[in-house]
Chimera marker file (.cmm) of the C-alpha trace (Angstrom):
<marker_set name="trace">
<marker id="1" x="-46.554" y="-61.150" z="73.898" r="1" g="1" b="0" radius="0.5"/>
<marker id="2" x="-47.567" y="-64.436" z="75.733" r="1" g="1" b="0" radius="0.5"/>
<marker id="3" x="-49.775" y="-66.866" z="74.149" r="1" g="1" b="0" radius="0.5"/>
<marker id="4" x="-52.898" y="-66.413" z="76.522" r="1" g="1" b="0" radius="0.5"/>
<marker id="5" x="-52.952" y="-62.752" z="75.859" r="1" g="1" b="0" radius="0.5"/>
<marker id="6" x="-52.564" y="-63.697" z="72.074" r="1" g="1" b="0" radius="0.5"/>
<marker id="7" x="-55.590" y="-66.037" z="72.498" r="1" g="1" b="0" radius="0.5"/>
<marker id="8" x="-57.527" y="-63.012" z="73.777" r="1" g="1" b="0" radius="0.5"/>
<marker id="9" x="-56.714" y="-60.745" z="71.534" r="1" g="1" b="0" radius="0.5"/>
<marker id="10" x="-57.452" y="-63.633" z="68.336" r="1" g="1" b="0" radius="0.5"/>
<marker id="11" x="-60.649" y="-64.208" z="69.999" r="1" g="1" b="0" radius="0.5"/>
<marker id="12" x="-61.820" y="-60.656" z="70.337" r="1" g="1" b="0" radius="0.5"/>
<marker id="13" x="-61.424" y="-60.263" z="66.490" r="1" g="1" b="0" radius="0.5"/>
<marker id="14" x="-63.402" y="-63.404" z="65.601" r="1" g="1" b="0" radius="0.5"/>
<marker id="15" x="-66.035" y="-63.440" z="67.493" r="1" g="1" b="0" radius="0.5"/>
<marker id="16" x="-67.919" y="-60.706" z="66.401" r="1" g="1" b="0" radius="0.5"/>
<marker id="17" x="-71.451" y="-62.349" z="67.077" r="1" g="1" b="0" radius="0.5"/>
<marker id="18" x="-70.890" y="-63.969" z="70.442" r="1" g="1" b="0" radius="0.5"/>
<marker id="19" x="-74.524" y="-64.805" z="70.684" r="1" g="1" b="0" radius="0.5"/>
<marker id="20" x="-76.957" y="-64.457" z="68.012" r="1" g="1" b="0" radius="0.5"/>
<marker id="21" x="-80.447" y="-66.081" z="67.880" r="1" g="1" b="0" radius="0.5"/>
<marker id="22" x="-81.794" y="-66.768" z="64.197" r="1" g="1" b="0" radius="0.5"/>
<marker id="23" x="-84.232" y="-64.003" z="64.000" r="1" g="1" b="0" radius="0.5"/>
<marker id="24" x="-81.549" y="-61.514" z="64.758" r="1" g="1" b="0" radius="0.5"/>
<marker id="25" x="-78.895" y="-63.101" z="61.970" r="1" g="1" b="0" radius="0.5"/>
<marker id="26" x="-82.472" y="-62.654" z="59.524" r="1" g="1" b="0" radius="0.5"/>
<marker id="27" x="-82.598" y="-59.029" z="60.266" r="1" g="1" b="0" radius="0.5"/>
<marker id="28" x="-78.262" y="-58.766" z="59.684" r="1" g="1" b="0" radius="0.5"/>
<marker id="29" x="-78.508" y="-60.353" z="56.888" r="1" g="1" b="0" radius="0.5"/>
<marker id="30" x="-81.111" y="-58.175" z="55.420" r="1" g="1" b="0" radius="0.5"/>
<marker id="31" x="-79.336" y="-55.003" z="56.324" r="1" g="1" b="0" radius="0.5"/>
<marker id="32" x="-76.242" y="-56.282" z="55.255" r="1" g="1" b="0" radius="0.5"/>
<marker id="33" x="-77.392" y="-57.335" z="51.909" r="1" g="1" b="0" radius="0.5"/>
<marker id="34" x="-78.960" y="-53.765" z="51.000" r="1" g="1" b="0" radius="0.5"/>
<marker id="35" x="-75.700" y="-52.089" z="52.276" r="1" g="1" b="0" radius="0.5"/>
<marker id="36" x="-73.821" y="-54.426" z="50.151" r="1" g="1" b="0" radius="0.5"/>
<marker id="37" x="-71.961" y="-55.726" z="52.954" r="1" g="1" b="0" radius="0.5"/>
<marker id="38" x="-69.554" y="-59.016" z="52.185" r="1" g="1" b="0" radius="0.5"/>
<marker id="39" x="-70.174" y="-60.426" z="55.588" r="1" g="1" b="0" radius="0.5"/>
<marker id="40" x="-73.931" y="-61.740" z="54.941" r="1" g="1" b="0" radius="0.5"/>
<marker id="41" x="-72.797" y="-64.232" z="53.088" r="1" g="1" b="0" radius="0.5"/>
<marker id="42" x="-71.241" y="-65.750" z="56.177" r="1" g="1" b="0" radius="0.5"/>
<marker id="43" x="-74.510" y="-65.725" z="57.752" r="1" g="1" b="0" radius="0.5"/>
<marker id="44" x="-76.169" y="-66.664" z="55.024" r="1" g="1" b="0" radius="0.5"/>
<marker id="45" x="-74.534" y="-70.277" z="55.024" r="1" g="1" b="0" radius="0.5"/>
<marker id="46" x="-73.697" y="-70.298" z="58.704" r="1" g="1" b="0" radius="0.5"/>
<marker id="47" x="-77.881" y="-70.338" z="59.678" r="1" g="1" b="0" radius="0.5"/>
<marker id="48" x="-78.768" y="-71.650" z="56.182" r="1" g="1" b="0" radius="0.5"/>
<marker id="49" x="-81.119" y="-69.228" z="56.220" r="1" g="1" b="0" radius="0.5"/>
<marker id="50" x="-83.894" y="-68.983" z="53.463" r="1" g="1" b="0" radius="0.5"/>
<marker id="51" x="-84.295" y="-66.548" z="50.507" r="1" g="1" b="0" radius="0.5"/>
<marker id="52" x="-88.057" y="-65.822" z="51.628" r="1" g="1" b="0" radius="0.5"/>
<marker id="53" x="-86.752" y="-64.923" z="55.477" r="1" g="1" b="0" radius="0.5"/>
<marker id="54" x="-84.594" y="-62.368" z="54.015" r="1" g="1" b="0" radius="0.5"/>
<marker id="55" x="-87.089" y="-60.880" z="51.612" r="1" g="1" b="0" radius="0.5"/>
<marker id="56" x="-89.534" y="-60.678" z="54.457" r="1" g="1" b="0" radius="0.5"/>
<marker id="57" x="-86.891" y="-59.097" z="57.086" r="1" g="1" b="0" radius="0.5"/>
<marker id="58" x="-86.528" y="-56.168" z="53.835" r="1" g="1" b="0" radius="0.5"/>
<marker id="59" x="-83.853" y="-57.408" z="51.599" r="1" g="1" b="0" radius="0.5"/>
<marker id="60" x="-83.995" y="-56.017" z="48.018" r="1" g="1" b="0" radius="0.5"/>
<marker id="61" x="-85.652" y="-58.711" z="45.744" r="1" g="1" b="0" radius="0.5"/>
<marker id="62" x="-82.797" y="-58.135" z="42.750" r="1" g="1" b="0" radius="0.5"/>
<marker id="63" x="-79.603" y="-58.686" z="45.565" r="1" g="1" b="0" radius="0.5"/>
<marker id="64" x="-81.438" y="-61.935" z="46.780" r="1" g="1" b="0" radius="0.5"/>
<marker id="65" x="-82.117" y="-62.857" z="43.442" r="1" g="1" b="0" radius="0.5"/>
<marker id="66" x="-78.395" y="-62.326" z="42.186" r="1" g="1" b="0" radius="0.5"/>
<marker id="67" x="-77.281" y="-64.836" z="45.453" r="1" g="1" b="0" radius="0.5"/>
<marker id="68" x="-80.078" y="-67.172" z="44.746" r="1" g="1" b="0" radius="0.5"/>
<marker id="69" x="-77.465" y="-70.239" z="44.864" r="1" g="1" b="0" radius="0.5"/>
<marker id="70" x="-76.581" y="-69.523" z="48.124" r="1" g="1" b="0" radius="0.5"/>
<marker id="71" x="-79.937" y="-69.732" z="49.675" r="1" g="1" b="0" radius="0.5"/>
<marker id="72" x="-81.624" y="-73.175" z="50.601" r="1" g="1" b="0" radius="0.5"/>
<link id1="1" id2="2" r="1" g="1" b="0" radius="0.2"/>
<link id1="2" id2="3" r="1" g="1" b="0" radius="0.2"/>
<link id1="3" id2="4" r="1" g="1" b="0" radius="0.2"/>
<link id1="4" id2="5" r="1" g="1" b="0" radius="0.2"/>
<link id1="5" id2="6" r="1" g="1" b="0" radius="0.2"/>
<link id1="6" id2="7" r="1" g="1" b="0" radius="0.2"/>
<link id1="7" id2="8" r="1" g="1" b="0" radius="0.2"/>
<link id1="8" id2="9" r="1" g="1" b="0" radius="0.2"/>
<link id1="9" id2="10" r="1" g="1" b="0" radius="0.2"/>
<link id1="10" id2="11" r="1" g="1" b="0" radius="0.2"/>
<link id1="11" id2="12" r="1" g="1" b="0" radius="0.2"/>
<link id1="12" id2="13" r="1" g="1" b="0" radius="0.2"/>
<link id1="13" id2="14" r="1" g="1" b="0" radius="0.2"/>
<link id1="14" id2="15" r="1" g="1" b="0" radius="0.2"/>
<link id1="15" id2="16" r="1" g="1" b="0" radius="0.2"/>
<link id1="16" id2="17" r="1" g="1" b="0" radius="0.2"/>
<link id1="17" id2="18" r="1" g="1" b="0" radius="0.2"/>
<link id1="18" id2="19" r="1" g="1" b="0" radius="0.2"/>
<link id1="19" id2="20" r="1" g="1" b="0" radius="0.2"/>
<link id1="20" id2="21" r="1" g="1" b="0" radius="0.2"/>
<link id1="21" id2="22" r="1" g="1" b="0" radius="0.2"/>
<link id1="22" id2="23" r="1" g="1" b="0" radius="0.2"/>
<link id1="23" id2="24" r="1" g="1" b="0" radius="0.2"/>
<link id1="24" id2="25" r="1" g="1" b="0" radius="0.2"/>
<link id1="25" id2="26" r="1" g="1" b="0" radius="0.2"/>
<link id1="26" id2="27" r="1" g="1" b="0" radius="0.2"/>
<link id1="27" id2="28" r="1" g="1" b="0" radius="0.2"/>
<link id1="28" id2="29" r="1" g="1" b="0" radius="0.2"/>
<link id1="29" id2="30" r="1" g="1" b="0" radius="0.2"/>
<link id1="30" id2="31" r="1" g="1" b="0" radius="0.2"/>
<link id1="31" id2="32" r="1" g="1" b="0" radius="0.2"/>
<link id1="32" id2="33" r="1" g="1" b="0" radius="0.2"/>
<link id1="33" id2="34" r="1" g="1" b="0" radius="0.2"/>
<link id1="34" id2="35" r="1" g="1" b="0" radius="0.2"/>
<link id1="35" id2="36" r="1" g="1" b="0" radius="0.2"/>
<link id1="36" id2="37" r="1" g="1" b="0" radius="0.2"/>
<link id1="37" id2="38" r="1" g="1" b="0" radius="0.2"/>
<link id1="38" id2="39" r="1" g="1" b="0" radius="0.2"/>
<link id1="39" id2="40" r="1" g="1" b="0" radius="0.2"/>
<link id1="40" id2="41" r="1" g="1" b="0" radius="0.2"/>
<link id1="41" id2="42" r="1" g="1" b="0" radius="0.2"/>
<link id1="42" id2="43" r="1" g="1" b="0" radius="0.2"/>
<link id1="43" id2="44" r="1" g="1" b="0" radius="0.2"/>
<link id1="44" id2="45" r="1" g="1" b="0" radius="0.2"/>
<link id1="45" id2="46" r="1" g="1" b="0" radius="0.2"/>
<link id1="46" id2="47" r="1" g="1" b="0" radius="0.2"/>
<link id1="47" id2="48" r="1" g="1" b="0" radius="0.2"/>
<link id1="48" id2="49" r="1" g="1" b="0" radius="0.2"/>
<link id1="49" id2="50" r="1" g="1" b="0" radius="0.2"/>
<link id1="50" id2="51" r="1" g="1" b="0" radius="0.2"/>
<link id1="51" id2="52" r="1" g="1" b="0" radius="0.2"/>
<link id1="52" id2="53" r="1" g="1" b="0" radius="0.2"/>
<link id1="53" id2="54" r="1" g="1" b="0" radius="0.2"/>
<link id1="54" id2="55" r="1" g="1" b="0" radius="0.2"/>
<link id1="55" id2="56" r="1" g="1" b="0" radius="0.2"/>
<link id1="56" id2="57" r="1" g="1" b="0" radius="0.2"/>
<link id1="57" id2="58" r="1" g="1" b="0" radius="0.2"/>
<link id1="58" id2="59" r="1" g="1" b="0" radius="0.2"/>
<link id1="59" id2="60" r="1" g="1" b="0" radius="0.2"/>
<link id1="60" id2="61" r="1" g="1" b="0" radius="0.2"/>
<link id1="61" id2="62" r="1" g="1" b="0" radius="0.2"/>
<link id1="62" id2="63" r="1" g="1" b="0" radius="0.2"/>
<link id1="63" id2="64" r="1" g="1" b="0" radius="0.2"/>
<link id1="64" id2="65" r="1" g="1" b="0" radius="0.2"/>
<link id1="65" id2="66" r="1" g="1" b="0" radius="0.2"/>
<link id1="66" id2="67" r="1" g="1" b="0" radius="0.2"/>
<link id1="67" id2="68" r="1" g="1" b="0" radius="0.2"/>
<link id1="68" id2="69" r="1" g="1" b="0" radius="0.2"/>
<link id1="69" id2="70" r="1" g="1" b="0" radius="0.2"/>
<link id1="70" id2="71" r="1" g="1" b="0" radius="0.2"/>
<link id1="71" id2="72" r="1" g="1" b="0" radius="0.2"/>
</marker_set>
């Protein structure tokens, strides 16, 4: 396999999100926490998003309480 098709294939699998505006990673994140979902956390830290966004977007108050180190 050559290396530009290995680049395409590498950036296919990383870049889930290619475009994602901050009210969209709130809603995600919200989801993702209630489905218990590892990949929030990414988000979490990635738009340093806030523990009251997610709360409002629907998060469960006890998951957001449990991460409350890794909101700002």
């Amino acid at each position: 396999m050559g290396k530009a098709k290995k680049r395409i294939i590498y950036r296919g699998k990383n870049e889930q999100f290619s475009s994602m505006t901050r009210a969209e990673a709130v809603q995600n994140t919200a989801k993702m926490l209630n489905d218990g979902d590892k990949e929030a956390y990414s988000l979490i830290t990635l738009f340093g998003l806030s523990a009251e966004e997610v709360l409002e977007a629907g998060a469960s108050y006890e998951t957001v309480k449990g991460m409350e180190n890794l909101f700002k």
